[in-house]
C-alpha positions, 0 to 999 in steps of 0.5 A: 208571220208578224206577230200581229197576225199570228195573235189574230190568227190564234183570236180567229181560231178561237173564237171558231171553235167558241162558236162550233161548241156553242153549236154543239151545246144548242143541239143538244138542248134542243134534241133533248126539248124535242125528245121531252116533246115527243115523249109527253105527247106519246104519253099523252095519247095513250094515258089520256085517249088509250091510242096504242103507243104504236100509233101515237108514236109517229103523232110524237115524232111529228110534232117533236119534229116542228120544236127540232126543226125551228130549234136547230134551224134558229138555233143550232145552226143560225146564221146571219140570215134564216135559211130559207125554209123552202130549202131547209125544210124538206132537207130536214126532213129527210135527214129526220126521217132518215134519223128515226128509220136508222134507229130503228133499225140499227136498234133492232140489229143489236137487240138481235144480234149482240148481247148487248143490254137494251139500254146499252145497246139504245145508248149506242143507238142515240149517240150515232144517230145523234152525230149523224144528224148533226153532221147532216143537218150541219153540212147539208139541211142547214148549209150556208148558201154562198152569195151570188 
């Protein structure tokens, strides 16, 4: 291989793994933004309209859901043209669902069944329910369509 082309090859390189960590650091951002979002409307219908937080949960995690959704969809995972939203949305959907149905019950079975702190055991929660999301919604919910 010519020298050039290694130099290009290693520039190209590069500047991929530049863009996945940037995609990376906007998943973050964003999960963190939809979990503040979530958290202050849980906390605003039970403080302010004494809805059980039971039932004010699932209001948090809808709305948390719009800020993740966008977020990820013109953020983390943008691309050269938006994904169409007829594909993306339910796949999101179902990867959401999937992510707070799994933690909740994965959370459960180590309050259970481990020793574990919760506040450990919820740290190990997080982080898989995290790659997990990233991960699907990377190479599924969000996936370059190749052109026809």
């Amino acid at each position: 291989m010519a020298e050039g082309s290694r130099v290009r090859a290693l520039w190209a390189s590069g500047l991929a793994v530049w863009v996945r960590l940037q995609s990376l650091v906007i998943f973050a951002a964003v999960g963190v933004a939809a979990a503040a979002v979530h958290l202050a409307v849980v906390w605003a219908l039970v403080s302010q309209w004494s809805i059980p937080a039971l039932l004010a949960n699932p209001a948090g995690f809808f709305v948390a859901f719009w800020v993740s959704f966008f977020g990820h969809r013109h953020g983390s995972f943008k691309a050269d043209e938006p994904h169409p939203i007829r594909r993306a949305l339910p796949r999101f959907a179902l990867v959401a669902v999937t992510g707070f149905i799994g933690n909740e019950l994965l959370y459960a079975a180590l309050l259970a069944w481990t020793p574990l702190p919760y506040t450990v055991a919820l740290f190990i929660v997080i982080a898989i329910v995290a790659v997990a999301t990233y991960l699907s919604s990377r190479f599924w919910a969000f996936a370059v369509q190749p052109k026809q």
